[in-house]
C-alpha positions as CSV (number, residue, x, y, z in Angstrom):
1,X,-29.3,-83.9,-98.5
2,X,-31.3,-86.4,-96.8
3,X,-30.2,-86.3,-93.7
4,X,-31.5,-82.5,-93.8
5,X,-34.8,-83.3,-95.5
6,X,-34.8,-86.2,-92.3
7,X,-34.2,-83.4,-90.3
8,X,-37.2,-81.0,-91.5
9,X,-39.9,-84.0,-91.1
10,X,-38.8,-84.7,-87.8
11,X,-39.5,-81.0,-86.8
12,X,-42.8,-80.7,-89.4
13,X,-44.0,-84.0,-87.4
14,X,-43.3,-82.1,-84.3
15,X,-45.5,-79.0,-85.3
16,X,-48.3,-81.1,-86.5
17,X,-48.3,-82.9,-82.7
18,X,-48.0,-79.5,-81.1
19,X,-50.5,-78.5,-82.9
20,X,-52.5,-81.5,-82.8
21,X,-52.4,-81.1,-78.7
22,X,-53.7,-77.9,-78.9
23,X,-56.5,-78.3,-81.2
24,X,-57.8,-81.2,-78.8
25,X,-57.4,-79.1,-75.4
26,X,-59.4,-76.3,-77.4
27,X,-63.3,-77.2,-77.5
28,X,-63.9,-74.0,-79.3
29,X,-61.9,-74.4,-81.9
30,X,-63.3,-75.2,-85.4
31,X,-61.3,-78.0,-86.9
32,X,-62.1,-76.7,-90.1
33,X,-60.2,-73.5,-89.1
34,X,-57.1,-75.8,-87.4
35,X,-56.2,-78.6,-87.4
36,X,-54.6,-81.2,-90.5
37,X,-55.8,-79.2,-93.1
38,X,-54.3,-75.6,-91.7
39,X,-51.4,-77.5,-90.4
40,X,-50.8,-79.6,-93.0
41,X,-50.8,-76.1,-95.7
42,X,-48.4,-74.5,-94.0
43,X,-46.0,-77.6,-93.7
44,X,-46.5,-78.1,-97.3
45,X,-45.1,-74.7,-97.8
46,X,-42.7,-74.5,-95.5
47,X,-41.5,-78.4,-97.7
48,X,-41.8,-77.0,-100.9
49,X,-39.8,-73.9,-100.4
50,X,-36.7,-75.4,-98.6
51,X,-36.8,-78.2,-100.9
52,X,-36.7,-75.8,-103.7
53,X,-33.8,-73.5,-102.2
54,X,-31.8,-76.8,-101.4
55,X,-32.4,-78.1,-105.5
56,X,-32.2,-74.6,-107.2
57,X,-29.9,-72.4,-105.8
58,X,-26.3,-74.0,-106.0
59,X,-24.5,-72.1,-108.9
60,X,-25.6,-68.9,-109.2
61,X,-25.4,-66.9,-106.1
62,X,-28.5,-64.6,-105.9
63,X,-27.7,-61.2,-105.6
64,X,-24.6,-61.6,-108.0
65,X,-23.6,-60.2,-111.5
66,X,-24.8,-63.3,-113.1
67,X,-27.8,-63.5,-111.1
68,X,-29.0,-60.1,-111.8
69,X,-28.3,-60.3,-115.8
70,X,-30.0,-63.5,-115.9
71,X,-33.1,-62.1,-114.3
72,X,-32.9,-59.2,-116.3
73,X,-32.7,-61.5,-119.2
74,X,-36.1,-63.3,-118.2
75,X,-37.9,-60.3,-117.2
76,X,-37.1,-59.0,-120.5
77,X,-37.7,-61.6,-122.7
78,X,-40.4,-63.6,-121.0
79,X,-39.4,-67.0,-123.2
80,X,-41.3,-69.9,-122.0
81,X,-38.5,-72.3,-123.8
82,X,-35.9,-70.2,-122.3
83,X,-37.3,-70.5,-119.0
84,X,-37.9,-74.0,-119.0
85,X,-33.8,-74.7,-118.5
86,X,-32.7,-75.3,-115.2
87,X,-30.4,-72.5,-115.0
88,X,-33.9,-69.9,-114.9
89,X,-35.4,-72.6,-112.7
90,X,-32.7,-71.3,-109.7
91,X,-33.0,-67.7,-111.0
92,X,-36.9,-67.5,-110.4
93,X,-36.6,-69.7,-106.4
94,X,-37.2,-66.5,-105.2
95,X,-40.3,-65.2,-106.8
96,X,-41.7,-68.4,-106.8
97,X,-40.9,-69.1,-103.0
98,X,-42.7,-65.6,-102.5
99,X,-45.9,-66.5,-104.7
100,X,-46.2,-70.0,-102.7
101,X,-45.7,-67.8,-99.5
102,X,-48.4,-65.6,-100.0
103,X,-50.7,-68.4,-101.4
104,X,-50.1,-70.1,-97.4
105,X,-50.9,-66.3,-95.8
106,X,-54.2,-66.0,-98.3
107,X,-55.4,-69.7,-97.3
108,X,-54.3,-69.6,-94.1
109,X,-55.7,-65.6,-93.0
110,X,-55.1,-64.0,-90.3
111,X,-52.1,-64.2,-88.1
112,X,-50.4,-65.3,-91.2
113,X,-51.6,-62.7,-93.3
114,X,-50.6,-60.1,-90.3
115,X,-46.7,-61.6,-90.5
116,X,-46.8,-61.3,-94.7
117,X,-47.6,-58.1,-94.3
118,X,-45.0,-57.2,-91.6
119,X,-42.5,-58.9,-94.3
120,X,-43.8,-57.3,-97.3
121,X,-43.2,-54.0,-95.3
122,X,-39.7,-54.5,-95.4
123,X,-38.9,-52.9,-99.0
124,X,-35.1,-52.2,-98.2
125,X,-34.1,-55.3,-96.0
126,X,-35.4,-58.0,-98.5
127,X,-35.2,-59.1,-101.8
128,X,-37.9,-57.2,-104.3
129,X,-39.4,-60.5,-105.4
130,X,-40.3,-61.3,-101.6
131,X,-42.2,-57.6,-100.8
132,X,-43.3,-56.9,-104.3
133,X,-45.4,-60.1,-104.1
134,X,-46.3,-60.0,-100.3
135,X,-47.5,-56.3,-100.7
136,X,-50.7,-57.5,-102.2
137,X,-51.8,-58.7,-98.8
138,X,-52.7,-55.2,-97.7
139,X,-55.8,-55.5,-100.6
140,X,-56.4,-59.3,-100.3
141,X,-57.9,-59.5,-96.4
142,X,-60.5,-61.6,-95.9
143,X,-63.9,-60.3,-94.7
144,X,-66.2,-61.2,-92.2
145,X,-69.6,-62.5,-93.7
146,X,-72.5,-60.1,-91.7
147,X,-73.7,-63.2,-89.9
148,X,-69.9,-63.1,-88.1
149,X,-70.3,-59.7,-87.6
150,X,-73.5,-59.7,-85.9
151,X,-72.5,-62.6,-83.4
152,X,-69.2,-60.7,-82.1
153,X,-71.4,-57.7,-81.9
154,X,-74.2,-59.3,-79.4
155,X,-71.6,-61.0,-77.7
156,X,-69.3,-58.3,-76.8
157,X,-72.5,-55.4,-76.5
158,X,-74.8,-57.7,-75.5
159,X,-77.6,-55.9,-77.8
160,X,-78.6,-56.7,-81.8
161,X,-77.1,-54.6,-84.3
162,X,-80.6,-52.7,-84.9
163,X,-80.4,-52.0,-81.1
164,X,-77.5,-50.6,-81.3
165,X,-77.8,-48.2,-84.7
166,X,-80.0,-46.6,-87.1
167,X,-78.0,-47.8,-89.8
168,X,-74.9,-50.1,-90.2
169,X,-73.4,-50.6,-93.7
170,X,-73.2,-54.8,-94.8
171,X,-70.0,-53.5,-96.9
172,X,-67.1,-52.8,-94.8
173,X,-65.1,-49.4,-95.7
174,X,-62.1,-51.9,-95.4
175,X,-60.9,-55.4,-94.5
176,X,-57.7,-56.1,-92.8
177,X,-55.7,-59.1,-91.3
178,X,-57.4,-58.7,-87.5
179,X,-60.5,-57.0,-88.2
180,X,-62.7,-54.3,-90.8
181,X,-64.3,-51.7,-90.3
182,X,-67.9,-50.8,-91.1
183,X,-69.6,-46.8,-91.7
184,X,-72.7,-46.5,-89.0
185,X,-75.4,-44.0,-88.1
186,X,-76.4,-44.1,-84.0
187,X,-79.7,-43.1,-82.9
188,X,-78.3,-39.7,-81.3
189,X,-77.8,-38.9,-85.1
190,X,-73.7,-39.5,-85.0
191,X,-71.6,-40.9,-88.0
192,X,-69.1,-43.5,-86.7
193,X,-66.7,-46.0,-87.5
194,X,-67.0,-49.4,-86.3
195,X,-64.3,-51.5,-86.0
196,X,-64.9,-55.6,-85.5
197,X,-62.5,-58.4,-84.9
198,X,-62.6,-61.2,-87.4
199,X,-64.0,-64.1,-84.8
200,X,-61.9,-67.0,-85.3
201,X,-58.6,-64.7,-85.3
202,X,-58.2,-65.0,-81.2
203,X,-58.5,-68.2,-80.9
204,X,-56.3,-69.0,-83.8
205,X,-53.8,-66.7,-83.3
206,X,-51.8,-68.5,-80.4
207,X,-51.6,-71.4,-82.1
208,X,-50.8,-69.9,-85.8
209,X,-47.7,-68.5,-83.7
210,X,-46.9,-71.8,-82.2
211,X,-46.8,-73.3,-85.7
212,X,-44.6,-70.5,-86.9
213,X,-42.1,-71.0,-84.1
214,X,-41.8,-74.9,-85.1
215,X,-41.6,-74.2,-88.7
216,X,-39.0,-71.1,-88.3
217,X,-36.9,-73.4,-86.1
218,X,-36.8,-76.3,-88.6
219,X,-36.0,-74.0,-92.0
220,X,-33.0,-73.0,-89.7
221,X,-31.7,-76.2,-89.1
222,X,-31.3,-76.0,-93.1
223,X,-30.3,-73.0,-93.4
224,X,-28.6,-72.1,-90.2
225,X,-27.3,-68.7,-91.9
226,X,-30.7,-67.4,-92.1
227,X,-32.2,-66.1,-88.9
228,X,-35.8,-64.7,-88.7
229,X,-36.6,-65.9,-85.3
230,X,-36.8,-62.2,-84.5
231,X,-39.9,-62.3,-86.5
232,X,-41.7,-65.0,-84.6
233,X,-40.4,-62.9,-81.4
234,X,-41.9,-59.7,-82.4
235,X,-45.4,-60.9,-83.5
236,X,-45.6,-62.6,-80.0
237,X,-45.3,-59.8,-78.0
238,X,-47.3,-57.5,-80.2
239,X,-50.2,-60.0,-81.5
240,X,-51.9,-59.9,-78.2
241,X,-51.7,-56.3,-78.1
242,X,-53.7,-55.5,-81.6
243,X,-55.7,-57.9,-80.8
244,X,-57.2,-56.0,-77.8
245,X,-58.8,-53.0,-79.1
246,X,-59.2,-51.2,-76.0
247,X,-55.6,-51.3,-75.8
248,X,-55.7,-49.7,-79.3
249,X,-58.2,-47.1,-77.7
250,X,-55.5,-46.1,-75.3
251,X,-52.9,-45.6,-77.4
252,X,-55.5,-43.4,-80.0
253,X,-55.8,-41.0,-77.1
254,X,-52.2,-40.4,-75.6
255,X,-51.1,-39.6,-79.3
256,X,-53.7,-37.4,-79.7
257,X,-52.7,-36.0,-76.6
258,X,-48.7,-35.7,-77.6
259,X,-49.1,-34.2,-80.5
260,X,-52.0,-31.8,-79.8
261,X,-50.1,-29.2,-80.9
262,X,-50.2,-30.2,-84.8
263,X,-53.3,-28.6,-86.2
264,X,-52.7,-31.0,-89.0
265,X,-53.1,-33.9,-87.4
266,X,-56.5,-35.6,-87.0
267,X,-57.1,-38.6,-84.6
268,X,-60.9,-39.6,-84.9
269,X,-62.4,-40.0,-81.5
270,X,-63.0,-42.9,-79.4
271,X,-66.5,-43.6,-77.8
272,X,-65.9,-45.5,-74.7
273,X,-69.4,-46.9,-73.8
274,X,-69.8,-48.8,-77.5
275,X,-66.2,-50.5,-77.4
276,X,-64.8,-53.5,-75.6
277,X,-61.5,-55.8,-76.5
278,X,-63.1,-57.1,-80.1
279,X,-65.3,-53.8,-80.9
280,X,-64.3,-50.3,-81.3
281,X,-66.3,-47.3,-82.0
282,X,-64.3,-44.1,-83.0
283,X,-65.6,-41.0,-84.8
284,X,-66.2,-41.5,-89.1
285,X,-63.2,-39.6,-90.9
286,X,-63.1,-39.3,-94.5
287,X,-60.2,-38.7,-96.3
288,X,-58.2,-40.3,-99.3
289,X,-54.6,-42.3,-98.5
290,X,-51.9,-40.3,-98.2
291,X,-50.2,-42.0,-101.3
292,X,-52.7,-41.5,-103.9
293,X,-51.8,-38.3,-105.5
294,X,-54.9,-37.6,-107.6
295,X,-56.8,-37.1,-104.6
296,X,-54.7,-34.8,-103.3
297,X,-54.7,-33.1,-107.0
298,X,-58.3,-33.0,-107.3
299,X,-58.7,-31.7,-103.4
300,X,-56.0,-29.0,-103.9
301,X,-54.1,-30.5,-101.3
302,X,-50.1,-29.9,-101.8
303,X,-48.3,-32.8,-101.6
304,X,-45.4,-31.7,-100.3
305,X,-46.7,-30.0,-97.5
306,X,-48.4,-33.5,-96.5
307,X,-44.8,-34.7,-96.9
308,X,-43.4,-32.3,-94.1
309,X,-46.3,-32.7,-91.7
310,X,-45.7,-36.7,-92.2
311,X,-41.9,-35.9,-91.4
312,X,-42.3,-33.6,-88.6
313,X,-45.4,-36.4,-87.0
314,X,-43.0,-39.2,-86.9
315,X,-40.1,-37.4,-86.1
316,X,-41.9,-36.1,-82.9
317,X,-43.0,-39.0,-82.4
318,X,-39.4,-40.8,-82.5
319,X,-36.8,-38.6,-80.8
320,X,-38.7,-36.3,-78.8
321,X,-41.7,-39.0,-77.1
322,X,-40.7,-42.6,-78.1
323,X,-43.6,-43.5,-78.9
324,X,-44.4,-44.8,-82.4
325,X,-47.0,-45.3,-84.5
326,X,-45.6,-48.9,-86.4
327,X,-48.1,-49.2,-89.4
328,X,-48.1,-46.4,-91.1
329,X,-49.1,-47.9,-94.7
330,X,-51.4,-46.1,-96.7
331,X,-54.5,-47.7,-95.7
332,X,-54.1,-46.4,-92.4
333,X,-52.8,-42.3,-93.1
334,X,-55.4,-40.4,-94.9
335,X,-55.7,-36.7,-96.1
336,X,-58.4,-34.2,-96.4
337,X,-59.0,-30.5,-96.4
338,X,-60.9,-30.1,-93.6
339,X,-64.6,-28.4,-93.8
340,X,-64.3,-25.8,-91.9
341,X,-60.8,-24.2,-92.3
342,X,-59.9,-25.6,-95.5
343,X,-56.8,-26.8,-94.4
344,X,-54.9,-30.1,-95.0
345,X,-55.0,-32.8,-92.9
346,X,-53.3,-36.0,-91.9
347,X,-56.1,-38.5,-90.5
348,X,-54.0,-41.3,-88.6
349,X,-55.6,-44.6,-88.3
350,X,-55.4,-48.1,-86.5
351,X,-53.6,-47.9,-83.1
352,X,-52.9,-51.1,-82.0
353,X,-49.5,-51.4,-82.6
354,X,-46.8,-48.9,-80.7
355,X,-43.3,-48.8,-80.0
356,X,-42.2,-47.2,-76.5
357,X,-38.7,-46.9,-77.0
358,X,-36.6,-46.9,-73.8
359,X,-34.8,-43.4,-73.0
360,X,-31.6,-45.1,-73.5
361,X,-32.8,-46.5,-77.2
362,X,-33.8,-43.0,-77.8
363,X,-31.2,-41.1,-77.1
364,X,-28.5,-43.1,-79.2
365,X,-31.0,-43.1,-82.1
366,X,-31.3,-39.5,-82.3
367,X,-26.7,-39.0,-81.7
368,X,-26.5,-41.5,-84.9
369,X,-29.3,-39.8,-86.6
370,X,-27.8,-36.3,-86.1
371,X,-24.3,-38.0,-87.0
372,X,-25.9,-39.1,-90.1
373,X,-27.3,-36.0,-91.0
374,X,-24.0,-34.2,-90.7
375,X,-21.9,-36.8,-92.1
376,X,-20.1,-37.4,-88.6
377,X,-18.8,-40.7,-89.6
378,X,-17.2,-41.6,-86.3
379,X,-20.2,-41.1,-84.3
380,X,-21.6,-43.1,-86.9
381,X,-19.6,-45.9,-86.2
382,X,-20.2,-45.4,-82.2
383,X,-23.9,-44.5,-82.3
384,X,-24.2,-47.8,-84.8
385,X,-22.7,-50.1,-82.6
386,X,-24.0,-48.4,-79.4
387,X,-27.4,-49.7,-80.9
388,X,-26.2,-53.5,-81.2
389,X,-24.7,-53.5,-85.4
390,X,-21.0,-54.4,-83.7
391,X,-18.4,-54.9,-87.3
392,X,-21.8,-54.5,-89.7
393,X,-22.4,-50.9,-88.6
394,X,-21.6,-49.7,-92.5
395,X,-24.9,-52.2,-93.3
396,X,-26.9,-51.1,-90.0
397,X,-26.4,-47.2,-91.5
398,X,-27.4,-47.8,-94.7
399,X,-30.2,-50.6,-93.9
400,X,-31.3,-47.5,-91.4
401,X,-31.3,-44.4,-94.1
402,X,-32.1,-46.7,-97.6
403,X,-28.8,-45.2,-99.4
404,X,-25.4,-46.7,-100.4
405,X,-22.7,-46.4,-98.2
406,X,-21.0,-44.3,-100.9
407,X,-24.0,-41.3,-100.0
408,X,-23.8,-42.3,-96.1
409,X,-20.3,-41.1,-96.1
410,X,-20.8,-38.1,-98.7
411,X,-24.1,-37.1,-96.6
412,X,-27.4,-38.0,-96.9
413,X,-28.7,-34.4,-97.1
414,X,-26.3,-33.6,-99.5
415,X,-28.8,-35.0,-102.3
416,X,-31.5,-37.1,-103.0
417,X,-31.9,-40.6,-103.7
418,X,-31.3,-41.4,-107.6
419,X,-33.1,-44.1,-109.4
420,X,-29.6,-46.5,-110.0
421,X,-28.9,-45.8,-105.9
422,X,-32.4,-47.0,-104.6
423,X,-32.0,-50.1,-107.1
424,X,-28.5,-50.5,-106.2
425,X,-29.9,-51.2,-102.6
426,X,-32.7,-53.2,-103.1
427,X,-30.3,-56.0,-105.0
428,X,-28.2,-55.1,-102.2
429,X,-30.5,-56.4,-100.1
430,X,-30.3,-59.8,-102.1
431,X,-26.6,-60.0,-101.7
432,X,-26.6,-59.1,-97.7
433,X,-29.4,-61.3,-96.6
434,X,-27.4,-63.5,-93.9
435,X,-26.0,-60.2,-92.6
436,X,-29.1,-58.7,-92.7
437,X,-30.7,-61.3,-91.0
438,X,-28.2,-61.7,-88.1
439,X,-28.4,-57.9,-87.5
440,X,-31.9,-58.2,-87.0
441,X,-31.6,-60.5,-84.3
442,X,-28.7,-58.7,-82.7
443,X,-30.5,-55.2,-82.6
444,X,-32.7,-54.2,-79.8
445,X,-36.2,-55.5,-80.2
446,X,-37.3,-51.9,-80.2
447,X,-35.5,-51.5,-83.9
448,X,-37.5,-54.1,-85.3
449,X,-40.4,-52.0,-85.7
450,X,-38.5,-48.5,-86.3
451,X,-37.0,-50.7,-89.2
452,X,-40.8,-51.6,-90.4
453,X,-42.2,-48.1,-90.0
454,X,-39.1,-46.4,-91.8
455,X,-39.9,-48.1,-94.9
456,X,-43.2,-47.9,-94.9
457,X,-42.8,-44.1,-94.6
458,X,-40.3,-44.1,-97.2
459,X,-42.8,-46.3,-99.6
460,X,-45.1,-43.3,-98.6
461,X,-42.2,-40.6,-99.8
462,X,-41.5,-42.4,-102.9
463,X,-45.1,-42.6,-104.0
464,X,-45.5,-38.3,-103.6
465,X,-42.4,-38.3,-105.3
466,X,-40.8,-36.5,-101.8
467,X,-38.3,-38.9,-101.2
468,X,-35.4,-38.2,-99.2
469,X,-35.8,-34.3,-99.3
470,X,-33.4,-32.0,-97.4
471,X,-36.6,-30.8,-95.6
472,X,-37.4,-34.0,-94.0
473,X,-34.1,-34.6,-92.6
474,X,-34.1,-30.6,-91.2
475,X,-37.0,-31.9,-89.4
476,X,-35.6,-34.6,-87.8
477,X,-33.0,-32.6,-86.9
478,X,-34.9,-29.8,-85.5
479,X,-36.3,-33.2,-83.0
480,X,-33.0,-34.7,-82.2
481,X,-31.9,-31.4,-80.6
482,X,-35.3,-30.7,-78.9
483,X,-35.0,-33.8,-77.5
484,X,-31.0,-34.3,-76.8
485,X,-31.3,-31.1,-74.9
486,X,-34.5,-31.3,-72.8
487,X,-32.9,-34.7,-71.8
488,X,-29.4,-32.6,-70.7
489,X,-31.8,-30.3,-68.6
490,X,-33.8,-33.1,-67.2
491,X,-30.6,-34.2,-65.5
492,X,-28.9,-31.2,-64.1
493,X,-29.5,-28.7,-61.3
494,X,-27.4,-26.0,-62.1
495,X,-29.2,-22.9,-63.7
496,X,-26.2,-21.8,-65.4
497,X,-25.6,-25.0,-66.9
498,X,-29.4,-25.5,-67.9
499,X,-29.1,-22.0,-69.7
500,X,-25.9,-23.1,-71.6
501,X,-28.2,-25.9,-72.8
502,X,-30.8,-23.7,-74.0
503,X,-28.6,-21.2,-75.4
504,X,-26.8,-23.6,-77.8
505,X,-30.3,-25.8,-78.6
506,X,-31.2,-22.0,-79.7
507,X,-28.4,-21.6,-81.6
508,X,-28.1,-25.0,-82.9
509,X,-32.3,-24.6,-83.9
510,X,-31.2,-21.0,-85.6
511,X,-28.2,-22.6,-87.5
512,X,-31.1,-25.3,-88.7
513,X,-33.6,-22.6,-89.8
514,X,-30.6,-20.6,-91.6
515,X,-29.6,-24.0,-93.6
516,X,-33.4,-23.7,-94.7
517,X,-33.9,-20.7,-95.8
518,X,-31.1,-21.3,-97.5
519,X,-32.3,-24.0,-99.7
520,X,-35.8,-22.4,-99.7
521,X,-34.3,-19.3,-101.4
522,X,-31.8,-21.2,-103.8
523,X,-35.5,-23.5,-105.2
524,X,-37.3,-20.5,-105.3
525,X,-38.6,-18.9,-108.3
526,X,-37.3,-15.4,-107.4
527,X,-33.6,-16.5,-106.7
528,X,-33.9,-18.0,-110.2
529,X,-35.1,-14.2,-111.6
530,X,-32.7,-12.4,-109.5
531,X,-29.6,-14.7,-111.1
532,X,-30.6,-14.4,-114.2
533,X,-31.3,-10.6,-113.9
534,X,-27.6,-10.6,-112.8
535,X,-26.4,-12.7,-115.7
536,X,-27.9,-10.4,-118.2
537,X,-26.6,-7.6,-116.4
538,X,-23.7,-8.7,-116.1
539,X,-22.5,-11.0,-118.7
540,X,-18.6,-11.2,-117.2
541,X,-19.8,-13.1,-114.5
542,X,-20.6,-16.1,-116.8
């Protein structure tokens, strides 16, 4: 024990150098904002948590039988007596680890708050008490005070806000980890959204990241089973890319562009001569998030049509382009009936972070996605460890889906989600977590974010109550043979061969639509009149 607690000084005196280093070679750098105090939080944390895992933690496995009764036992009866024993001590590590985690990202803002959101994302890959508690970080950004917001403004457009716009709102629509975003009026009479990077996040961020590295490197010398490097890794290479809006004005058009042929699907517009890296002007959407179903009540907007349009987006998006939208939460996807034609819409929002997924990457992910769909279990295995899951490809399939390997092998179309199943794999998720973890840094750094933007999706799903539906999968389905086959074309010459191809994605596109109309006709009302017409007439056939 204390040759490991040695060992985490050592490496916490490390960070605090690095950082020191840093700080000094960095005259715009508030001190205030870095330095022994920011520092100093984090490797307070970082102590307090280890030292609590190390302490608490040494009987009762977490994930177990025991574990779970005994936290069923304290959620239920809540008995401060009770609680004070040592044995609840180790049962509540975990949510208190969580709480002291969050505490760092709140204090600490922006990159940190950015990862603990990124973490809290991950509903089916960690335990509950670490996303239930991290979630809140979506609603608990900090804001720019108006003063900050001016100064980035006349540094990046060179004018004063009153220059600039008839009217700017003081309160932003909304607040995030990087930036918010403020409702404004030009003088040409236009309605926009204006988008502003908090103005220490920059500056800060490389050396937040830095301080991560040291910190994740130092937990894993006490814990050597658990890897999360991969996070570190990911927020490195995509940190500088949200960070640079134009980047994020890019990406806003070529999706537009992609999926033009939605008519659902609203990107707002992005006006080029008002934006630089750390301002962004784009058209002003309304719309209420695509989770909150009294809006949607109130607007007349069916929920699960939003549902299949969300499917059919991503899917598109996944299989047929490769390139994702990663931050789908519901701060970012909106809904509205549009003014004009009355229809619903999907308003997607904040760009800055996409996945291009090699051709390669693709491909494989749509064979095991088709295998999954029609409970191919070999391909399963292939496609699964084609993709980097080696022996843990019965984990990677049902880390990838959200369902018990028990419904992975009876088909995941075959019916939806129960209650007991999506519990059973969240405390699976306790019991897994070293496996978990080492398949996250064995998988291709493109599943990272797929992994991240499937559960937020599915967060989305559970929320409308559409969760796993036979429609959604009959959409990705529809895309994994769209894209499989235009693939096959792409590479041969042959006209007979490339009408083969198109001939059986036809037929394999018919077979889909059949299976549909199918189950459209066995839910409908009048297949439920018609059967019951028969019973009554005849009464034998019961």
């Amino acid at each position: 024990m204390a040759r490991k607690v040695l060992k985490l000084a050592s490496w916490t005196g490390m960070a605090l150098a690095a950082s020191g280093i840093y700080l000094y070679s960095n005259k715009y750098l508030d001190p205030n904002d870095f330095g022994a105090i920011r520092v100093g939080r984090a490797v307070a944390t970082t102590a307090a948590i280890s030292y609590d895992y190390l302490t608490s933690l040494r009987s009762v496995p977490y994930g177990s039988e025991e574990y779970l009764q005994l936290r069923s036992k304290v959620r239920e009866q809540w008995d401060p007596l009770w609680l004070g024993g040592c044995l609840a001590n180790r049962i509540l590590v975990h949510l208190r680890s969580a709480r002291r985690l969050c505490e760092l990202c709140c204090a600490n803002r922006g990159t940190f708050i950015k990862v603990g959101q990124h973490l809290g994302a991950l509903d089916y890959l960690l335990p509950e008490e670490y996303t239930s508690t991290l979630k809140v970080l979506h609603s608990q950004a900090p804001q720019s005070s108006m003063q900050e917001v001016r100064q980035v403004i006349r540094e990046d457009l060179g004018k004063e806000i009153h220059d600039l716009f008839v009217s700017f709102d003081d309160t932003p629509l909304g607040a995030a980890s990087l930036a918010q975003v403020h409702k404004a009026v030009l003088h040409d009479g236009r309605t926009v959204a204006v988008k502003v990077q908090h103005p220490k996040v920059q500056a800060q961020s490389s050396k937040d990241l830095l301080l991560m590295e040291v910190l994740v490197l130092a937990v894993k010398q006490l814990f050597p089973e658990f890897e999360f490097m991969w996070l570190v890794e990911e927020a490195k290479k995509n940190l500088p890319l949200e960070l640079d809006f134009l980047n994020e004005g890019r990406n806003a058009e070529k999706v537009a562009q992609m999926l033009q042929h939605f008519e659902f699907l609203k990107v707002p517009r992005i006006y080029w001569e008002l934006s630089t890296k750390r301002v962004l002007l784009m058209e002003f959407v309304d719309g209420g998030q695509v989770n909150d179903r009294d809006y949607m009540e109130k607007n007349k907007i069916d929920v699960n049509e939003i549902s299949r349009h969300l499917g059919k987006m991503y899917s598109e998006m996944i299989f047929v382009n490769g390139f994702v939208h990663c931050d789908p939460h519901p701060g970012n996807v909106l809904v509205r009936k549009h003014p004009d034609t009355g229809r619903a819409e999907i308003i997607l929002l904040d760009h800055g972070l996409y996945q291009v997924l090699t051709d390669e990457f693709r491909l494989d992910y749509c064979h095991l996605w088709q295998s999954l769909i029609w409970t191919d279990m070999k391909k399963v295995k292939t496609y699964s460890q084609r993709l980097g899951a080696g022996d843990l490809y019965p984990l990677f399939a049902c880390m990838l889906t959200a369902r018990s390997w028990d419904s992975v092998n009876k088909g995941i179309s075959q019916a939806p989600v129960t209650a007991s199943e999506d519990s059973e794999i969240r405390n699976n998720a306790a019991n897994y977590l070293p496996q978990i973890s080492q398949l996250l840094n064995h998988v291709p750094r493109q599943m990272l974010l797929i992994f991240k933007t499937n559960d937020l999706l599915r967060g989305i799903e559970a929320a409308l109550g559409t969760r796993a539906s036979a429609s959604s999968f009959l959409s990705m389905s529809r895309c994994c043979v769209r894209a499989l086959a235009r693939h096959e074309r792409k590479n041969t010459r042959s006209f007979l061969r490339r009408t083969r191809i198109s001939c059986g994605e036809a037929f394999n596109l018919g077979q889909i639509s059949l299976h549909e109309l199918i189950l459209h006709v066995k839910g409908s009302r009048l297949a439920c009149w018609i059967i019951a017409l028969l019973g009554w007439l005849f009464p034998a056939l019961h």
